[in-house]
KEMARVEX-979064 format. One record per residue: residue in one letter; chain; x, y, z of N, C-alpha, C in turn. Coordinates in pm, 1 decimal. Layout:
N
- a,A,X,Y,Z,X,Y,Z,X,Y,Z
...
This chain:
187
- x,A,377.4,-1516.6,-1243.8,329.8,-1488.0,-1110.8,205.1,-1399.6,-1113.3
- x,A,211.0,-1298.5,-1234.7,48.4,-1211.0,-1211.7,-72.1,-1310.4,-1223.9
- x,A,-47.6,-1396.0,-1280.4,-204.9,-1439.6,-1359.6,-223.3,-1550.6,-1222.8
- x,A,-128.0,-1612.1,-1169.0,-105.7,-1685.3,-1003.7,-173.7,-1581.8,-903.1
- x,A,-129.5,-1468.1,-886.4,-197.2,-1366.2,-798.4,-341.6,-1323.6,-841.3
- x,A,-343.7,-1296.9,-943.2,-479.8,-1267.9,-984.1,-590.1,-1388.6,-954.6
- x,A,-550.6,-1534.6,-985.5,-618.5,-1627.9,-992.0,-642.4,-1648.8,-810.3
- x,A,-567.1,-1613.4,-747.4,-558.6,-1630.1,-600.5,-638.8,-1534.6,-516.6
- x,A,-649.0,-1399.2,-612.1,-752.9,-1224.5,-526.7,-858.3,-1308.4,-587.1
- x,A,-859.5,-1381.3,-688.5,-1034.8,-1378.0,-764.9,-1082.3,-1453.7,-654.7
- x,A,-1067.0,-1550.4,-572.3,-1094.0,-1659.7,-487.9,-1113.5,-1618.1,-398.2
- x,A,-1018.0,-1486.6,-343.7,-1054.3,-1459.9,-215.4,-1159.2,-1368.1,-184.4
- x,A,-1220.7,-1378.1,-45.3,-1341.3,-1215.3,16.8,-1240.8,-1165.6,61.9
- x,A,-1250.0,-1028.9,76.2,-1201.8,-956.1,121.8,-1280.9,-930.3,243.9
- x,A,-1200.1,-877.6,395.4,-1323.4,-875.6,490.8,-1338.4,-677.1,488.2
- x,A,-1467.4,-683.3,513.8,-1525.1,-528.8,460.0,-1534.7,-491.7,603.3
- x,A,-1499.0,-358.2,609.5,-1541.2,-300.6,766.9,-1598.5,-193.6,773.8
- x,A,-1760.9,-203.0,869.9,-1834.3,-70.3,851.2,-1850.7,-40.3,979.3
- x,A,-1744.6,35.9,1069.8,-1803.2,102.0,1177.9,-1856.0,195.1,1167.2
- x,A,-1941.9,219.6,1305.7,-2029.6,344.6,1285.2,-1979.4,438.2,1439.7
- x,A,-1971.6,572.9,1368.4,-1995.6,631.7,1247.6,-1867.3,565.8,1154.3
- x,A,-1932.1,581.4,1001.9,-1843.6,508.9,901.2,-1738.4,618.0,881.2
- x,A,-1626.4,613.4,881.7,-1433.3,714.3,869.5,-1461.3,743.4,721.0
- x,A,-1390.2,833.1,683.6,-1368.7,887.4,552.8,-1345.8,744.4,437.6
- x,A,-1373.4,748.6,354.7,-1325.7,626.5,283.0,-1173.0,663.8,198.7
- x,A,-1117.1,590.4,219.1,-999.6,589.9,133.6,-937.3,513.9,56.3
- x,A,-876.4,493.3,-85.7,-828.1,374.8,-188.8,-655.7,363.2,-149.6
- x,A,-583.2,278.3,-109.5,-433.1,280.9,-165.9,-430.8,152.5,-297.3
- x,A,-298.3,145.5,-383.4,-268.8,66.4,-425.8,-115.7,-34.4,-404.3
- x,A,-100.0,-147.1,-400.1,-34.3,-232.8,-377.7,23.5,-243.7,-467.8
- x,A,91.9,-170.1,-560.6,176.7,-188.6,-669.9,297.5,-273.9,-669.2
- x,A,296.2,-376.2,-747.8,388.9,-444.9,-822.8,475.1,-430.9,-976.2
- x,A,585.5,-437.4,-966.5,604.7,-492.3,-1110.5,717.4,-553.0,-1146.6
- x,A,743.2,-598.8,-1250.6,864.0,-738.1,-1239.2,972.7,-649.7,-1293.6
- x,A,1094.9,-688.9,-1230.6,1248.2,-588.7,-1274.7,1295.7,-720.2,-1231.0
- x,A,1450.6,-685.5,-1280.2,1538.2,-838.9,-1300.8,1563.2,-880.2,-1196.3
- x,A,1565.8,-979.4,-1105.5,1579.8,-994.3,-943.2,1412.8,-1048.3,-918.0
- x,A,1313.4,-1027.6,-1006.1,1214.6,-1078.2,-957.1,1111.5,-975.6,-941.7
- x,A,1007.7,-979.4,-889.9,865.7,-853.0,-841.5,920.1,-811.7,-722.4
- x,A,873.5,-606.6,-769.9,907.4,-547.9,-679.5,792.6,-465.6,-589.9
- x,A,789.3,-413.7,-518.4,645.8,-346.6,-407.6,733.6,-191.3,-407.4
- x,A,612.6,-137.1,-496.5,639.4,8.7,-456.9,551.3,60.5,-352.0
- x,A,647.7,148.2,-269.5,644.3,233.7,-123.3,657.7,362.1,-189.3
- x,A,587.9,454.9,-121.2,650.8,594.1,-89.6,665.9,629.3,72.3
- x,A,757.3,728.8,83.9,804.0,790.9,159.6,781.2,900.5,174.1
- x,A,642.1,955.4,272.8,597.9,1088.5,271.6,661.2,1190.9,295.3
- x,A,644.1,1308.2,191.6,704.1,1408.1,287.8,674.7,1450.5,445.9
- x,A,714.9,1565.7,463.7,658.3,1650.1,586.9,602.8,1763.4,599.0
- x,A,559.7,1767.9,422.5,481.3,1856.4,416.3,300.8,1827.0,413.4
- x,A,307.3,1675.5,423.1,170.9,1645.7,371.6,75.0,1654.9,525.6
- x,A,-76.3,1670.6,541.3,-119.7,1696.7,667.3,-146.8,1552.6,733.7
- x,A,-165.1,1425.2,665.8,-164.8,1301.9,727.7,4.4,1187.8,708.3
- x,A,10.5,1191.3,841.1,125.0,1050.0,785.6,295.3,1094.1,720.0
- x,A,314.4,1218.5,794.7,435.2,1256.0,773.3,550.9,1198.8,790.0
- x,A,672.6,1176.2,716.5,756.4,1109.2,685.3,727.7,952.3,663.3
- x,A,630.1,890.0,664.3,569.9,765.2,681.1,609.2,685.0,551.9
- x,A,630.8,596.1,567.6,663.2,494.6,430.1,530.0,443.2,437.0
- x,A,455.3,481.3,242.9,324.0,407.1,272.9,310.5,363.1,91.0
- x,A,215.9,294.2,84.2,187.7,266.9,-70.5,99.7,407.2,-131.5
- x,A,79.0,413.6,-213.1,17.9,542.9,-292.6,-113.5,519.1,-258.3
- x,A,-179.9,630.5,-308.8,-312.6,635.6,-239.2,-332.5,749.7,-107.4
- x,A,-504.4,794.7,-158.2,-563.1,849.5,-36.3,-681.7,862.8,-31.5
- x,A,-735.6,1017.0,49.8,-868.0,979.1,89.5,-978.5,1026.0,-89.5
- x,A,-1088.5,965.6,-77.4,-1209.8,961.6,-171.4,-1246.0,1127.5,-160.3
- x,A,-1245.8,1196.4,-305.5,-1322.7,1281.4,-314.0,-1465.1,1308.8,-372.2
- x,A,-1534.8,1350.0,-362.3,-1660.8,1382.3,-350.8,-1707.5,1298.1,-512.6
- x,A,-1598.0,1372.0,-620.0,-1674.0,1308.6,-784.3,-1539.3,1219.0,-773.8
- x,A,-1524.0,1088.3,-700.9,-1493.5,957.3,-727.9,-1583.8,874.2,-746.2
- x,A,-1607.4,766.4,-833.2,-1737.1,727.3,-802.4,-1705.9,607.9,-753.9
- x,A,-1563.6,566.9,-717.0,-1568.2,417.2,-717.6,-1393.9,429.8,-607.0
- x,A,-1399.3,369.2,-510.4,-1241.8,361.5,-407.1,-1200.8,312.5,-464.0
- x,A,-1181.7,214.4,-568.5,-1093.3,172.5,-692.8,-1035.7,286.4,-765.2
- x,A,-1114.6,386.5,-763.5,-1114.7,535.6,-904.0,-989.3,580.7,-798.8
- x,A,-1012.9,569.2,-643.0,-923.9,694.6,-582.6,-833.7,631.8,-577.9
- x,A,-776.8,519.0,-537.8,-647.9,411.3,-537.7,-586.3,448.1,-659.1
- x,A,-632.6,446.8,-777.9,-579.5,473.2,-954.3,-555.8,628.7,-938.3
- x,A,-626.2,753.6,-912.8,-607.7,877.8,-967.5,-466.8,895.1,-837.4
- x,A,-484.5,854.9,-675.8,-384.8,926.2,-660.7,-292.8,861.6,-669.8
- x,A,-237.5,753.3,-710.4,-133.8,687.4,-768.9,-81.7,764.0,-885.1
- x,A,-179.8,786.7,-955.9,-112.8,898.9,-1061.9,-104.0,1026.8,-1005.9
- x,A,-168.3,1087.0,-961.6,-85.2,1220.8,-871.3,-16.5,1191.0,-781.5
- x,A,27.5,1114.2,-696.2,193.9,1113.9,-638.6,308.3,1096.0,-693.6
- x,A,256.3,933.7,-796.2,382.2,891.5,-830.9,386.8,896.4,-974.8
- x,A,287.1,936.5,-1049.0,278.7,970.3,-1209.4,248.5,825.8,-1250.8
- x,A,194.4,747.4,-1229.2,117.5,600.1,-1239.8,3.9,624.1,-1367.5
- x,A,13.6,610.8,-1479.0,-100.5,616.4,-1558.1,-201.1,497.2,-1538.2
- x,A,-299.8,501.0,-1469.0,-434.1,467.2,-1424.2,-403.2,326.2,-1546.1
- x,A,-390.1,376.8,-1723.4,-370.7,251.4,-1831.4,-267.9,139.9,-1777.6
- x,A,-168.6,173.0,-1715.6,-63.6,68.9,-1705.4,-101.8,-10.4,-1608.3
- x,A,-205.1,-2.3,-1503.8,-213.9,-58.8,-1375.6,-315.2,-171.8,-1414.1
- x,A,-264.2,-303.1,-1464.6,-352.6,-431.6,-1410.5,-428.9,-443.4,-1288.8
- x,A,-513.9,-406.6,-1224.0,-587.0,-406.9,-1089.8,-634.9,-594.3,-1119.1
- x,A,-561.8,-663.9,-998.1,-557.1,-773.6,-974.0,-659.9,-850.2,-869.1
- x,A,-686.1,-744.2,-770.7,-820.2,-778.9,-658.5,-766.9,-708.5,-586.8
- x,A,-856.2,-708.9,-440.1,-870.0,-618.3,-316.4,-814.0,-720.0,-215.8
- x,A,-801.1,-636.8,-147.6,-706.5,-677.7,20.3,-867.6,-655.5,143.9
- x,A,-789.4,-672.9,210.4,-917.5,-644.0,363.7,-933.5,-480.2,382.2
- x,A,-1064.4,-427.6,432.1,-1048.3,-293.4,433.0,-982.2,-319.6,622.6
- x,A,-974.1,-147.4,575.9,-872.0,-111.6,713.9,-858.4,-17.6,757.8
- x,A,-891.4,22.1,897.8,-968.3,126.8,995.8,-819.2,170.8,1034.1
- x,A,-786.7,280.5,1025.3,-654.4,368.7,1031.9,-680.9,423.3,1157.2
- x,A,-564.1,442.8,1256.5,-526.6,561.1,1361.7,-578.2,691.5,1331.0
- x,A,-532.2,746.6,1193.0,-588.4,828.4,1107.4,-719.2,890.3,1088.0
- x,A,-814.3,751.8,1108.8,-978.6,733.2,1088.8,-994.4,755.1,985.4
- x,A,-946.1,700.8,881.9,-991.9,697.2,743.5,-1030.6,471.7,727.1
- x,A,-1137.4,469.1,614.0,-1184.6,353.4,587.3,-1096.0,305.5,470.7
- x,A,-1019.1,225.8,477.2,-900.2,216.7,369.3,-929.0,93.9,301.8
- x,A,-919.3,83.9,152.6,-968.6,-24.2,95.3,-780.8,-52.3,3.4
- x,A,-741.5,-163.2,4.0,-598.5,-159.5,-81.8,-642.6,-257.7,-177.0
- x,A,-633.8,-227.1,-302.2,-631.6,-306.8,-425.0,-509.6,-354.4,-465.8
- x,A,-464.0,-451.7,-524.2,-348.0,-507.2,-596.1,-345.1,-477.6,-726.8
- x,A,-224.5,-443.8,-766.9,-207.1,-360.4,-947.5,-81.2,-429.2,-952.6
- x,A,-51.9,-448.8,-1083.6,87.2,-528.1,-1100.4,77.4,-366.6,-1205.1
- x,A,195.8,-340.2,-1251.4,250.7,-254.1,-1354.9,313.5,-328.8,-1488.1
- x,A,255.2,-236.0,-1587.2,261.1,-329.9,-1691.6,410.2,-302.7,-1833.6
- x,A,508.4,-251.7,-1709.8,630.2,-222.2,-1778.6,724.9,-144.9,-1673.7
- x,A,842.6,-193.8,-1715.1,969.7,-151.3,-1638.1,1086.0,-176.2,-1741.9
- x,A,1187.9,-69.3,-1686.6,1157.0,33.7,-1620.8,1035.1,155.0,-1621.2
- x,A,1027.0,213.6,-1530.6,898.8,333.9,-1557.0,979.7,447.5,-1496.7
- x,A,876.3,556.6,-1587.1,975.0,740.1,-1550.9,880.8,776.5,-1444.7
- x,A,861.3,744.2,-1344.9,788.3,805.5,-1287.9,790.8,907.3,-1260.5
- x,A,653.0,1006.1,-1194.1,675.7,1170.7,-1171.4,627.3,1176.3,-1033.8
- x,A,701.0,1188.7,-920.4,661.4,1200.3,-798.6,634.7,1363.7,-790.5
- x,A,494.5,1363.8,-676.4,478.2,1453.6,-644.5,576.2,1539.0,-543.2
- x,A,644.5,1601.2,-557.4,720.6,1654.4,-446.3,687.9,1719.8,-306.6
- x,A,553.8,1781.3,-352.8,478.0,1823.4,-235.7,470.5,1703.0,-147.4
- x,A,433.6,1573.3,-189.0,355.0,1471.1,-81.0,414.0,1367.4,-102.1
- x,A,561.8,1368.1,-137.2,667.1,1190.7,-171.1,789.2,1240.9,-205.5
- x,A,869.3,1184.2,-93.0,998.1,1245.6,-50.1,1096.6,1149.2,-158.7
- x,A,1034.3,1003.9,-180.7,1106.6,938.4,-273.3,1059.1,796.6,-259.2
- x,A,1077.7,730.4,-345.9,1015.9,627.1,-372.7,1101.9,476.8,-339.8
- x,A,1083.0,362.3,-268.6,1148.5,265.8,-214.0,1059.6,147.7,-330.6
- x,A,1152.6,51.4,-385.1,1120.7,-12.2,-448.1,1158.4,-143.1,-394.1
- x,A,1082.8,-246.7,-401.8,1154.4,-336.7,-247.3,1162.0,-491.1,-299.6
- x,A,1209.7,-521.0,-328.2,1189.1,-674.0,-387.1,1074.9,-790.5,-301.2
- x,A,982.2,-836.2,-357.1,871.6,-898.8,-265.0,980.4,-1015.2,-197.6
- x,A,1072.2,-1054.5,-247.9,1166.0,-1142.9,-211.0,1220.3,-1130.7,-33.3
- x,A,1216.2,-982.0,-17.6,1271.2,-939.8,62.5,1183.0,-935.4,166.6
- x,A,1063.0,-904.8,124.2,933.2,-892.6,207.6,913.3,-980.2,287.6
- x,A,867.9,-1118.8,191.3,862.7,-1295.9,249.9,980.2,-1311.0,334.8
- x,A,1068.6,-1275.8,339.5,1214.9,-1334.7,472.1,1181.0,-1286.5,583.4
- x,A,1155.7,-1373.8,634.1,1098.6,-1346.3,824.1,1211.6,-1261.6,865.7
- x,A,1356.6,-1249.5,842.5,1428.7,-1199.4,888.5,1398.5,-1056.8,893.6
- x,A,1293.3,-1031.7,786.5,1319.9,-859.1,757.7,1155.0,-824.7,839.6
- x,A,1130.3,-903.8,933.5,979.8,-891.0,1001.0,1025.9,-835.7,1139.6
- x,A,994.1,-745.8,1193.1,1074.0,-721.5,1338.2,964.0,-644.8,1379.6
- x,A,944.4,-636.3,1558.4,881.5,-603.7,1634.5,922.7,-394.3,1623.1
- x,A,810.4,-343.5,1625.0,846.1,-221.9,1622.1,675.8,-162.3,1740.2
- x,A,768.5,-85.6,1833.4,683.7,-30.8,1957.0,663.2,120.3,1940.3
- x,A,588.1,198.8,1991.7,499.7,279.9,1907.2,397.6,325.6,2048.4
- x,A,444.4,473.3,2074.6,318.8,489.0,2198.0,238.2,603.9,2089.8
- x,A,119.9,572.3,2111.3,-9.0,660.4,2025.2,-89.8,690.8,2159.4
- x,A,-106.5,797.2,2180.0,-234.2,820.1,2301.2,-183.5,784.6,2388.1
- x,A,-53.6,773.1,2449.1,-39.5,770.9,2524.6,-25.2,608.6,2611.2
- x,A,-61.0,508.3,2514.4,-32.2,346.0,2528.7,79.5,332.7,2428.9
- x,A,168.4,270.7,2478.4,228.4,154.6,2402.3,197.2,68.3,2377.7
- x,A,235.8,27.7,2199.0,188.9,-82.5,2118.7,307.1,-141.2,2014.6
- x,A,298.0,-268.2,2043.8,472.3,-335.9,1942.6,333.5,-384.8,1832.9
- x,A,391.1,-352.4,1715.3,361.1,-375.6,1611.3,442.9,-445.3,1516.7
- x,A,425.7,-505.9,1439.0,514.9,-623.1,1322.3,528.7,-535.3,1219.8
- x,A,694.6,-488.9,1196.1,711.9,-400.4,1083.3,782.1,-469.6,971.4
- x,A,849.6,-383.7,918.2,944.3,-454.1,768.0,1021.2,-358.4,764.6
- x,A,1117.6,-381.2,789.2,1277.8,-274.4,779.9,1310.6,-352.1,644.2
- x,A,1379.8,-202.5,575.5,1415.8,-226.7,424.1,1525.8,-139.2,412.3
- x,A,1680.5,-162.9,418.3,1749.1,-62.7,471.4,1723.5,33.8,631.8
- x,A,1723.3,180.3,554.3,1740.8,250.6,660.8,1540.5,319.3,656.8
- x,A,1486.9,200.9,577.9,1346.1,222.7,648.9,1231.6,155.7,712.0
- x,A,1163.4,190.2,759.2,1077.0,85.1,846.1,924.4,126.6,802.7
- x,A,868.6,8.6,740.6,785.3,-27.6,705.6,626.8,-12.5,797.5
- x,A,580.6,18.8,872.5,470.2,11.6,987.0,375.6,44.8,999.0
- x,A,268.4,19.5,1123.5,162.1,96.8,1117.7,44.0,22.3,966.7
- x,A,-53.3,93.6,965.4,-146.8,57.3,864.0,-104.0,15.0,727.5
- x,A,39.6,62.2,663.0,87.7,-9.9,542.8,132.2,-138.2,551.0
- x,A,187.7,-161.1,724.0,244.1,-256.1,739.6,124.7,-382.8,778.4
- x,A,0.0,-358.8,832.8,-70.3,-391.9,850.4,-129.3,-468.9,655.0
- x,A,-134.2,-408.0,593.6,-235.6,-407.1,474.9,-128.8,-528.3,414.5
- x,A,27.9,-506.4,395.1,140.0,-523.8,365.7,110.9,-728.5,397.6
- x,A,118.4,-672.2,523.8,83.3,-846.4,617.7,-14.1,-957.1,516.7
- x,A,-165.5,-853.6,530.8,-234.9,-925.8,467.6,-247.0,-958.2,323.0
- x,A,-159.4,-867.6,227.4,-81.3,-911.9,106.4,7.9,-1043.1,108.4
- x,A,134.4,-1028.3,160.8,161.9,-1145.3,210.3,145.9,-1286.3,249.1
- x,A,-4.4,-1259.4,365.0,-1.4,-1399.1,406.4,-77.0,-1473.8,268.7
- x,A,-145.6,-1400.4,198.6,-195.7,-1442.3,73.2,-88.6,-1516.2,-36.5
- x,A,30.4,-1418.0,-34.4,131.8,-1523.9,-136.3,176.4,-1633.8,-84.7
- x,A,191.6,-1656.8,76.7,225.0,-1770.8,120.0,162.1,-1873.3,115.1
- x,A,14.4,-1879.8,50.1,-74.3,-1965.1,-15.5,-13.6,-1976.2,-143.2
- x,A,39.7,-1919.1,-208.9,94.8,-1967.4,-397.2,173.0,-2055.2,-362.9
């Protein structure tokens, strides 16, 4: 299935978004890796200590600092500072669509398969309450796709989430999540 996904990001554009003024730039990664049952999608689960996106189930990743030279570099380093991800193990497979956050950050998500399991990972405790490992199996079942409503500013907005147990998937991961997805439904 990696060298299928990979052969499938190489093909695709990604659509790039430059509003003006241009939002902070930011990298996440879309981590995969194969455990028995099939490929799994690692999530974290923010703490409530972090200043963006508290308690939020999101993929690793954040905003670009000053000596990054590349939103690929920041997707890889904070993957390894949340979840202890060595930057070596991460196959980077292609990019997703960028994506304009509530937040106002410019979010770019790359695809990484992991290149061994099990892994020891080292979560940051400050900023990842714990880590949800989700079978992509589970992802693809329309069943686990459900309407989730959401007032921001003061509008209400139903958004398309992914409940996984006792968590819900939403918002801009769930967004990025989508457009991962509708891509495998082309394999």
């Amino acid at each position: 299935m990696r060298d299928d996904l990979r052969r499938l990001l190489a093909a695709y554009v990604p659509q790039a978004q430059r509003p003006d003024p241009l939002p902070p730039p930011a990298g996440v990664l879309v981590l995969l890796h194969e455990r028995p049952g099939g490929p799994h999608v690692i999530f974290q689960k923010r703490t409530e200590s972090v200043r963006d996106h508290k308690g939020q189930i999101s993929f690793p990743g954040g905003a670009m600092d000053p000596g990054d030279p590349h939103v690929l570099h920041t997707a890889l380093r904070e993957t390894h500072e949340e979840i202890g991800v060595d930057p070596g193990h991460v196959d980077v497979l292609g990019q997703l669509d960028d994506m304009v956050t509530v937040s106002n950050f410019l979010v770019t998500p790359y695809v990484g398969w992991l290149d061994r399991y099990p892994y020891e990972w080292h979560v940051s405790s400050h900023e990842v309450a714990y880590l949800l490992e989700v079978p992509l199996e589970h992802l693809l079942n329309p069943r686990n796709l459900i309407p989730d409503r959401r007032v921001i500013n003061g509008r209400e907005y139903t958004f398309q989430s992914y409940r996984f147990g006792d968590d819900l998937i939403w918002g801009a991961t769930a967004r990025m999540l989508g457009n991962f997805l509708d891509l495998m439904q082309a394999m």
